[in-house]
C-alpha positions as CSV (number, residue, x, y, z in Angstrom):
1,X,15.8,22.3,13.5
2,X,17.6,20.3,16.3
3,X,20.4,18.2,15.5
4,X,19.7,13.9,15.1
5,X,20.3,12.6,18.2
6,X,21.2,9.5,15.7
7,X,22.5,9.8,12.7
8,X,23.2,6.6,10.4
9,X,25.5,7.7,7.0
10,X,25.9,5.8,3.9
11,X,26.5,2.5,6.0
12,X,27.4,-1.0,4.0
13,X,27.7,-4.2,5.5
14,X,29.5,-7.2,3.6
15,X,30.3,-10.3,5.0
16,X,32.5,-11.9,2.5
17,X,31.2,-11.2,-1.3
18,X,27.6,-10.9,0.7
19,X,26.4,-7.7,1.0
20,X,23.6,-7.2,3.5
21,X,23.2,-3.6,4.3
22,X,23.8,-1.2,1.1
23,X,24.3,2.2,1.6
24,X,21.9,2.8,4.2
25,X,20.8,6.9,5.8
26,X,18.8,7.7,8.5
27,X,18.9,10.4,10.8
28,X,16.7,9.9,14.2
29,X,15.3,12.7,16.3
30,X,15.7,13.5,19.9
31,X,12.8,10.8,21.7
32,X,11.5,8.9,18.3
33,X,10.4,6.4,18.0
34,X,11.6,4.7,14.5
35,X,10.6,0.6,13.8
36,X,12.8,-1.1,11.3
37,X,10.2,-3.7,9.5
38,X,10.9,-6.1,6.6
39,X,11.2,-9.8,5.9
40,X,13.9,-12.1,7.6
41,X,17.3,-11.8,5.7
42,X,16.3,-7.8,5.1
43,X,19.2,-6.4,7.1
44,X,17.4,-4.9,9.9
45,X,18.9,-6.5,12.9
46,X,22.6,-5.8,11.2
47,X,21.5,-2.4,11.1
48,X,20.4,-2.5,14.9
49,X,23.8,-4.6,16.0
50,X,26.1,-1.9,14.0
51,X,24.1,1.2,16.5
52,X,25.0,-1.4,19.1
53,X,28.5,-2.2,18.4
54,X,28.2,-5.5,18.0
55,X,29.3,-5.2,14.3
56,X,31.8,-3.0,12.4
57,X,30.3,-1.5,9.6
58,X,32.0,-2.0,6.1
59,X,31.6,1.3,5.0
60,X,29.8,4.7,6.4
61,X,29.8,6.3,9.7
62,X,27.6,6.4,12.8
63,X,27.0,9.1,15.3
64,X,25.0,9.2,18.6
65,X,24.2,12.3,19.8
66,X,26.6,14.2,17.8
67,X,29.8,12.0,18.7
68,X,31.0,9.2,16.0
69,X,30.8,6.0,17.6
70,X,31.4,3.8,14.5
71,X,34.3,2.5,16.0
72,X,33.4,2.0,19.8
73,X,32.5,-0.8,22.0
74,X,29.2,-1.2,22.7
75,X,29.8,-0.5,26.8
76,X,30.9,2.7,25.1
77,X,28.1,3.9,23.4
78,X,25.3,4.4,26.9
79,X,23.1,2.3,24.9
80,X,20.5,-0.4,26.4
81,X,19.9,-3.2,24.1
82,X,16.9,-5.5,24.4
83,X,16.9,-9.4,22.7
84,X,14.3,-11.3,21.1
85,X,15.3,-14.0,24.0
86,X,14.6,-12.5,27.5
87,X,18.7,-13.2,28.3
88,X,17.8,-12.7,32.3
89,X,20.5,-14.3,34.6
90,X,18.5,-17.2,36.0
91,X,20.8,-17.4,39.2
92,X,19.7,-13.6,39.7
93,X,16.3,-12.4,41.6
94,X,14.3,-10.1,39.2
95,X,15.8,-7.3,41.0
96,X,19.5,-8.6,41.2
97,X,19.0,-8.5,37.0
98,X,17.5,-5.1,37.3
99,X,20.8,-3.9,39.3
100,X,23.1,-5.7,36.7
101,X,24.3,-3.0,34.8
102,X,24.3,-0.2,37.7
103,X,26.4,-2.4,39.6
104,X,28.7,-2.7,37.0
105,X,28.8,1.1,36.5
106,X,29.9,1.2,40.3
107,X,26.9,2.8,41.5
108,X,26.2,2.4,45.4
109,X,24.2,0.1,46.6
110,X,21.4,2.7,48.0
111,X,21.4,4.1,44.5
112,X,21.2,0.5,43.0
113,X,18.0,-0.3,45.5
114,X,16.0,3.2,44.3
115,X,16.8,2.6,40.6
116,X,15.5,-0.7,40.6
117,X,12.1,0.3,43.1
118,X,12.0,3.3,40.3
119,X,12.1,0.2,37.5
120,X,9.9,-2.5,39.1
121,X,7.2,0.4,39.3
122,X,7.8,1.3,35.5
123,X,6.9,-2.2,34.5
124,X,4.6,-3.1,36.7
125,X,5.5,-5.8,38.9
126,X,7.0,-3.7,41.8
127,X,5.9,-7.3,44.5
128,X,8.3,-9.6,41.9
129,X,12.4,-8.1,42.6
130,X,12.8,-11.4,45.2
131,X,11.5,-13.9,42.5
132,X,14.1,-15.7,39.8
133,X,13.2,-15.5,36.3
134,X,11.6,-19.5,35.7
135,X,8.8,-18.4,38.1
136,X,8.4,-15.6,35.7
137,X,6.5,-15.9,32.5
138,X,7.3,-14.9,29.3
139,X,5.9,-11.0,29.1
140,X,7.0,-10.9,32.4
141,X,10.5,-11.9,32.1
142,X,10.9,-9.3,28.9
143,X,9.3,-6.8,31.0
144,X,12.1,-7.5,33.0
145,X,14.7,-6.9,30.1
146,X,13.2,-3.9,29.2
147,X,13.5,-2.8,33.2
148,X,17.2,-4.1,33.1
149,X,18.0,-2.3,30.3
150,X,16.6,1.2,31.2
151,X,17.5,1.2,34.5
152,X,21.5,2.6,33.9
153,X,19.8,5.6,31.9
154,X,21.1,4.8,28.8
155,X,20.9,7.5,25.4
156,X,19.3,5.1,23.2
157,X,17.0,1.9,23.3
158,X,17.6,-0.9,21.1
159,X,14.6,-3.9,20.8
160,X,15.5,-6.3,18.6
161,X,12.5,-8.3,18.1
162,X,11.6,-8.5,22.0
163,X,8.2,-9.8,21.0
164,X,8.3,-12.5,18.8
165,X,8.8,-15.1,21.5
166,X,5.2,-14.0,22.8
167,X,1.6,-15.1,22.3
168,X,-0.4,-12.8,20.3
169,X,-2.5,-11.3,23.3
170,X,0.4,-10.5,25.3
171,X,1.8,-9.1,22.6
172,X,-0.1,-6.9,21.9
173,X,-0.7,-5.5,25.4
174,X,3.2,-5.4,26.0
175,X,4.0,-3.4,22.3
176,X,1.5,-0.8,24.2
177,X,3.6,-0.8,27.6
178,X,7.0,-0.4,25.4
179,X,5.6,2.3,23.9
180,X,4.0,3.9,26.9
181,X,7.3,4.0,29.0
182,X,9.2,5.1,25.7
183,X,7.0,8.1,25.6
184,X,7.4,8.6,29.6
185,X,10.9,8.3,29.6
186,X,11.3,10.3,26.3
187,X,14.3,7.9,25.3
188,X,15.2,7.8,21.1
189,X,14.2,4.0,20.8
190,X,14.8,1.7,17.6
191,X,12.5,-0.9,17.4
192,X,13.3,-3.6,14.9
193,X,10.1,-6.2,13.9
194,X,8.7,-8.4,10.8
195,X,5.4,-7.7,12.2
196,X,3.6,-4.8,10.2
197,X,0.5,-4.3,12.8
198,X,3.4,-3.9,15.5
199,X,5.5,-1.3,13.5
200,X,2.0,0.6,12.6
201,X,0.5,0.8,15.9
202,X,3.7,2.1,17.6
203,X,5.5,4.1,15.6
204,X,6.4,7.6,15.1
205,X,8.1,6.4,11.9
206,X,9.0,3.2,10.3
207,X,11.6,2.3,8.2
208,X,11.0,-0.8,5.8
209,X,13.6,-2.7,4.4
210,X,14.3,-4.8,1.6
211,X,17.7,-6.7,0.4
212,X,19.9,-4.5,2.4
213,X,18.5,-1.0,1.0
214,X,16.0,1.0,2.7
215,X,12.6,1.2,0.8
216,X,10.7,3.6,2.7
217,X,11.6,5.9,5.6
218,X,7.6,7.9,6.7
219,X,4.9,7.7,9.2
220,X,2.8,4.6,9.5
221,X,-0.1,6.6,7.5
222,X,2.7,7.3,4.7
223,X,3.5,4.1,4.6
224,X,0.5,2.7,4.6
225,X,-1.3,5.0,2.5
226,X,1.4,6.2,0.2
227,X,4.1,3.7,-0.5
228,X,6.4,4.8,-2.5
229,X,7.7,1.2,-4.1
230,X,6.0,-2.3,-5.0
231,X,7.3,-4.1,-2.6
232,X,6.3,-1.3,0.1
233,X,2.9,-1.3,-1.3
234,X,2.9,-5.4,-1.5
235,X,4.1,-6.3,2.0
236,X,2.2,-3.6,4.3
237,X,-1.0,-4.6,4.3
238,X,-3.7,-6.2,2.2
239,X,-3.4,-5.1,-1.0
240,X,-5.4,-5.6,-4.6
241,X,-2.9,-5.5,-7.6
242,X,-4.5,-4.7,-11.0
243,X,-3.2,-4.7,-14.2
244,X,-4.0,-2.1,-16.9
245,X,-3.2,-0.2,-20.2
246,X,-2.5,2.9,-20.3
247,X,-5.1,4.7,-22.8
248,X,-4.5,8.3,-22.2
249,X,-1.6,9.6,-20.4
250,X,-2.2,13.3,-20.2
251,X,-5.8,12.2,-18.4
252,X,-4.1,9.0,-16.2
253,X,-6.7,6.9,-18.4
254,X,-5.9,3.5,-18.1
255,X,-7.9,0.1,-18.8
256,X,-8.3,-2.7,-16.9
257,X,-10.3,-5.8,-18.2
258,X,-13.7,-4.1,-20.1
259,X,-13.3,-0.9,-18.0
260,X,-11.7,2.2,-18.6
261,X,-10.6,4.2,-15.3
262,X,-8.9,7.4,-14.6
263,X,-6.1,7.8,-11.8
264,X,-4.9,10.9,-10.0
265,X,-1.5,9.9,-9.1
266,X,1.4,10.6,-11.8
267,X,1.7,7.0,-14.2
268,X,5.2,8.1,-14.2
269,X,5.9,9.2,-18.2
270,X,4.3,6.2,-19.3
271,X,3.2,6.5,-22.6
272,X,0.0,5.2,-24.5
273,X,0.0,1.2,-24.6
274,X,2.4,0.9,-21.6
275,X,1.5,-1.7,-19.4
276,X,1.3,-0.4,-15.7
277,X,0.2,-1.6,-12.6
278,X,-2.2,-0.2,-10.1
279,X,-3.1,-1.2,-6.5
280,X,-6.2,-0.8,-4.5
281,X,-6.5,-1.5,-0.7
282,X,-9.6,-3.5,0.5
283,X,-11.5,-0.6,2.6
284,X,-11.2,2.0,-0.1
285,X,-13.4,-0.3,-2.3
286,X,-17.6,-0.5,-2.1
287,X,-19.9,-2.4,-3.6
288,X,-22.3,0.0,-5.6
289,X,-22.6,3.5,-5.6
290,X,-20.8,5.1,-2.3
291,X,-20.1,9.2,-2.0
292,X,-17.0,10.4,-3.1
293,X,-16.4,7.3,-5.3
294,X,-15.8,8.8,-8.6
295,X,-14.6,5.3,-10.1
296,X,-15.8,2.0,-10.8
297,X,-15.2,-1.4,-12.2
298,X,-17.4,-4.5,-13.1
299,X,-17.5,-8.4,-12.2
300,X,-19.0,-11.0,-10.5
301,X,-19.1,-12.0,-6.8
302,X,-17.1,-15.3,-6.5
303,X,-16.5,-15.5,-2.6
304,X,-18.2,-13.9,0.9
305,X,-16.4,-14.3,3.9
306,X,-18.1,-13.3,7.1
307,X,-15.3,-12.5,9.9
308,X,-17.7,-10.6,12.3
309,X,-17.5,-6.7,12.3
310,X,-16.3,-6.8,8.6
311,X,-17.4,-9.0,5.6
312,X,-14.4,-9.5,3.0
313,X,-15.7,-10.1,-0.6
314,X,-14.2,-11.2,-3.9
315,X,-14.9,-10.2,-6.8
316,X,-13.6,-11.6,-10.3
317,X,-13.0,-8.9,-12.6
318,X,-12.2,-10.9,-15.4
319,X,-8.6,-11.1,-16.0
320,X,-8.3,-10.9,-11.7
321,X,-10.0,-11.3,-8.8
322,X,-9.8,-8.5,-5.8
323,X,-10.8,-8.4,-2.3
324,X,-12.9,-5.9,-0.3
325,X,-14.1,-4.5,3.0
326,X,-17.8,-4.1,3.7
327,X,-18.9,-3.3,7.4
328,X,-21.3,-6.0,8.7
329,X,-24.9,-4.6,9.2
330,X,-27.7,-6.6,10.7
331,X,-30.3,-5.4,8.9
332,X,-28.7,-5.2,5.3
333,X,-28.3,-9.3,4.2
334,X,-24.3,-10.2,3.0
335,X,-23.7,-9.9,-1.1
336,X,-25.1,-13.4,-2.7
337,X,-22.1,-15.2,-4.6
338,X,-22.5,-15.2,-8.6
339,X,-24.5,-11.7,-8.3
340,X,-22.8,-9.3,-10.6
341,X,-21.6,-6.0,-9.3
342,X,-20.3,-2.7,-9.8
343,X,-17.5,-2.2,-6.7
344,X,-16.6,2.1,-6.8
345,X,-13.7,3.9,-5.3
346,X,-12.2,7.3,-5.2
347,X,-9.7,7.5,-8.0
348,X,-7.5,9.2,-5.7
349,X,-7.1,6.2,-3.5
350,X,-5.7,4.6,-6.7
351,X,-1.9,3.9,-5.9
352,X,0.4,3.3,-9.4
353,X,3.1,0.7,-8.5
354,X,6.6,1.8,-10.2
């Protein structure tokens, strides 16, 4: 197996008696692409700005590409670095930002002129190098960024938040263009966002944080489908938290309100009369009988909200209430609220929250 091209070890962060980052591992491969996700105050970004140089870690070491840079500048590491705010120079044409950093490296002018043609192509707005950045908008002026940060070749890409300044629509389309020149240009990119959809859609693998400690390191599916904490489990997605006893260990029996269910996954030597908690997501749930749902629980429609393609219903269990997916259907009338119900699921989908 090839060697990390990054390769974060047992980094710490304090500033003062505030610790932000705790003993934090990861090792990146050549061309991943690895998001950072998690709440504001999570320690994501210090993460990002100790790869970048901009901070000095506390503790721990950090190599790029096989070389220990934990002590470097950041003009010493090759790395291009891309802000939440656009950070264009607004007395500088499009192209004039694009050339920053290869004029600084000394490159010739010739070579300065094909580099940023090569750039204005990449992002898409190859008629723009004479315009300054206020006759720019917004996607267009952090497409610029991006260009402006690429264009001296650097090892690694570093996008701290580049989006979150953007209306939803062009977010979305310019998270696909990030990741469609990432995979073009085959540079190792860390991506750092509080936006869930964002790290899921573009990932190869996402890291989510949580008080300075790293929660989760897996593939959006892992993450979303396996979390391996609460607090994973809690803030990726929608999620149904239900409360049960455990009856039987050995057979995962556990009951919740009236209903006695079995679960697949381990209940973690939990013993009989243990209270333990178990999560559901909203599309693994049916109302009625549904194949390959072994599983079900009883209660009483409270709420039906139609939002198009999908109808999300809630169902009061008794002690809680849990939401659900159903597909819309034009032919098959939404549930009626009061009706009681049987909602199934796969006890494999089951998740036990430690």
């Amino acid at each position: 197996m090839a060697a990390p091209f990054l390769s974060i070890q047992h980094v710490k962060k304090s500033f003062g008696d505030n610790t932000v980052v705790q003993d934090f591992n990861l090792d990146v491969e050549p061309g991943e692409f690895v998001s950072f996700l998690g709440p504001s105050g999570c320690g994501k970004t210090t993460v990002l700005r100790m790869v970048a140089g901009f901070e000095e870690p506390t503790a721990g070491k950090i190599f790029i590409a096989g070389k220990d840079v934990t002590n470097l500048k950041p003009n010493q590491r090759n790395i291009g670095m891309v802000f939440q705010a656009y950070a264009l120079f607004p007395n500088l044409t499009v192209a004039q930002n694009i050339a920053f950093g290869l004029k600084v490296a000394g490159a010739s002018k010739a070579d300065q002129d094909k580099r940023v043609a090569e750039m204005l192509n990449i992002i898409k707005l190859p008629q723009l190098g004479d315009r300054y950045p206020y006759q720019l908008s917004g996607g267009q002026q952090q497409r610029v960024a991006l260009a402006r940060a690429l264009a001296p070749s650097p090892k690694l890409l570093l996008l701290d938040e580049p989006l979150s300044a953007l209306d939803a629509k062009v977010r979305v389309s310019l998270r696909d263009e990030i990741r469609s020149i990432q995979k073009r240009l085959g540079i190792t990119t860390i991506f750092v966002t509080h936006d869930q959809e964002e790290a899921l859609s573009i990932s190869d693998r996402i890291v989510v944080m949580y008080g300075g400690v790293a929660e989760q390191v897996a593939t959006p599916f892992e993450i979303y489908n396996r979390p391996s904490t609460k607090f994973v489990a809690n803030f990726v997605g929608t999620l149904n938290v239900l409360e049960g006893t455990v009856v039987d260990p050995a057979l995962g029996k556990v009951r919740v309100n009236n209903d006695e269910i079995a679960v697949k996954h381990s209940l973690n030597g939990a013993k009989r009369g243990d209270a333990v908690s178990l999560a559901l997501r909203p599309e693994a749930m049916a109302l009625g009988d549904y194949s390959g749902h072994d599983t079900e629980l009883h209660g009483k429609i409270t709420d039906v909200h139609f939002l198009g393609s999908v109808i999300r219903v809630r169902v009061n269990l008794g002690a809680e209430t849990i939401a659900l997916d159903t597909f819309n259907n034009s032919r098959t009338p939404p549930p009626t609220i009061g009706d009681s119900t049987k909602v199934t699921f796969a006890s494999n989908d089951v998740l036990v929250l430690h």
